[in-house]
N, C-alpha and C positions, 0 to 999 in steps of 0.2 A: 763740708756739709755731709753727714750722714747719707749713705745709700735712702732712698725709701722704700719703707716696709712693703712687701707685694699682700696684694690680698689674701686672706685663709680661705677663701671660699674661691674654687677654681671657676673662673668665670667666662672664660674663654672655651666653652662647652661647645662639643655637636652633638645634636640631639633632631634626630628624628620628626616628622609629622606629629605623630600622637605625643609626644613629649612636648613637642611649642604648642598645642594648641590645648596643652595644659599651666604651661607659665612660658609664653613668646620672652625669651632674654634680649633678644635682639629690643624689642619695644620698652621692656622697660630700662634699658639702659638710654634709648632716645629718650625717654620723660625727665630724665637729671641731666637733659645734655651731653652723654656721652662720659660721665663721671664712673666709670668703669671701678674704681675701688668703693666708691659709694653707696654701689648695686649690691657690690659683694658685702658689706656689712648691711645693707637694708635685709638685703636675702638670710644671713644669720639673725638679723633680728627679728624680721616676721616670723622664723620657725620657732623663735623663744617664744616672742608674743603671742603667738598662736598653738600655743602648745597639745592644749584641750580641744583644738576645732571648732566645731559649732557648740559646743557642751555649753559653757554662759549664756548662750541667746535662747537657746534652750531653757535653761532653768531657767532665766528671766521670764520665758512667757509662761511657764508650770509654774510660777510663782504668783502671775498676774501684774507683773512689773512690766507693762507694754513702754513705758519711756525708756526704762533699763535697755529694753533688747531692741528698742528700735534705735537708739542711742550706738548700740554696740555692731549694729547691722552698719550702720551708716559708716562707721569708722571702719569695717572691715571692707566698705566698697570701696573707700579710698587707698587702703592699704593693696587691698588684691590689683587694683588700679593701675597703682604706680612699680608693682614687682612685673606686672602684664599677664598676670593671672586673669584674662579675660572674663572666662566660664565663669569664676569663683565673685568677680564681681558683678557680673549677671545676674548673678544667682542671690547675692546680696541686696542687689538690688531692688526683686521681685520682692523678697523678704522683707525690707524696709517699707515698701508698699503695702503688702499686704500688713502687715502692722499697723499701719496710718489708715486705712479704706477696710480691710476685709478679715474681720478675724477669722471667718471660714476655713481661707487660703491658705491660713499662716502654717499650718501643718505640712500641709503639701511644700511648701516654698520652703521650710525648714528640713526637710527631709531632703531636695534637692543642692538647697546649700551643704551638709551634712557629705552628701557625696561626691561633690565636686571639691570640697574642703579634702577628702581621704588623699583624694589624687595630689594636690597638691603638696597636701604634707609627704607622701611617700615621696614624689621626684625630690621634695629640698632634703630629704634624708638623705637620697643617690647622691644629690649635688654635696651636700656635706661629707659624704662618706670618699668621694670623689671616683665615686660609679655610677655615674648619668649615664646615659642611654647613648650610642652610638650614633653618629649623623647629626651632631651638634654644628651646626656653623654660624656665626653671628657677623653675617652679609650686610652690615652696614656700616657709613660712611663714619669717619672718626670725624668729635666735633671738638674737639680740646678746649677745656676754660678758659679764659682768659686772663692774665691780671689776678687774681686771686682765688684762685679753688676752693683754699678753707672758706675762705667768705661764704662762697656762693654755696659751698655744700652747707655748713652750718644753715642757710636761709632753708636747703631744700628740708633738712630735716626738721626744723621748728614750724615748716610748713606742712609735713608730712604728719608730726606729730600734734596738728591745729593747736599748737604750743603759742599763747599772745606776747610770750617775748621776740615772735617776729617784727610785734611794731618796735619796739625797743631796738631791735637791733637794726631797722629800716631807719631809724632816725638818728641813729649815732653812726651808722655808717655810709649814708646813704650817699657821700660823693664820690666813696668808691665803687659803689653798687651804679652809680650811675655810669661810670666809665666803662666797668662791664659790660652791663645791660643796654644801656640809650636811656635817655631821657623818655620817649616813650612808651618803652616797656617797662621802665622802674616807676610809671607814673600809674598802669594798668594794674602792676604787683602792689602798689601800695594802698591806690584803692580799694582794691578786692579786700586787703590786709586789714585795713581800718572798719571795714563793714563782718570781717570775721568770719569772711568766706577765704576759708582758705584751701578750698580746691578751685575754687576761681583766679585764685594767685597763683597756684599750682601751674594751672594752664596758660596764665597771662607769660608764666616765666617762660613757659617754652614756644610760645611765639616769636616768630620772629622779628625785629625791630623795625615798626613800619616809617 
């Protein structure tokens, strides 16, 4: 069997106060379980995905496309979410609201997402360029997959990406995902999954099996 590939994106970082309370690594690597190569391509892929910042949610509302940008606010709170971009999904969040309740607001709350988006994208620059900030330690407990990692990271990312081939794959794999998971936590993920909540399956996954 082939060596496996190590991550491109150095993940094993120390990093500072002000650095984690701009993207906590340590948190989001607990949110996929401890899938440590997982993080590292979420982390290259939000920096793609996000390339523009707030600029889309933006023009969506200079457009008058309130579905557009409340649509894309929503998506970016789960994304900032699960990397542990705290701030950035706070900040998404407020935005989301204010979209739905207060067009007043939407300015102010755009312009804060707007700045906490800067931050973030400059640290996954450092993290990419592999010049993060000093003081990095990731002080949490190792939680290793079990039984099949592809599995289970494929679920994280079809649920990451509120992608509905998670039901599909919930139902052709689902005696292995049982074995993994328990029966009452693959019962919790699949509900969520079928009602098309899937930041609720999100969270159902990382529960622990009661």
């Amino acid at each position: 069997m082939p060596p496996r590939e190590k991550p491109s994106i150095p993940v094993e970082l120390r990093a500072d106060a002000t650095a984690r309370a701009v993207i906590d690594m340590a948190d989001g690597i607990d949110r996929i379980m401890g899938d440590r190569d997982l993080y590292a391509r979420m982390l290259k892929r939000f920096r793609s995905d996000y390339a523009h910042g707030s600029v889309p949610i933006g023009e969506a509302l200079a457009a008058g496309d309130a579905t557009l940008a409340h649509r894309l606010a929503h998506t970016l709170k789960g994304a900032a979410g699960m990397i542990g971009a705290q701030r950035l999904h706070q900040h998404a969040s407020t935005l989301e609201l204010a979209i739905r309740t207060d067009p007043l607001a939407q300015q102010v709350a755009l312009n804060a997402l707007a700045g906490a988006f800067d931050k973030v994208l400059h640290l996954l620059d450092q993290v990419l360029a592999g010049s993060a900030p000093d003081g990095f330690v990731l002080d949490m407990p190792q939680r290793p997959l079990m039984q099949d990692p592809v599995l289970l990271a494929r679920l994280v990312e079809l649920l990451i990406d509120a992608d509905g081939a998670a039901v599909d794959l919930l139902d052709e794999s689902g005696a292995s995902l049982r074995v993994i998971l328990g029966e009452a936590r693959l019962a919790r993920v699949t509900a969520a999954v079928n009602d098309f909540d899937f930041d609720g399956a999100l969270r159902a996954l990382r529960q622990t099996a009661l």
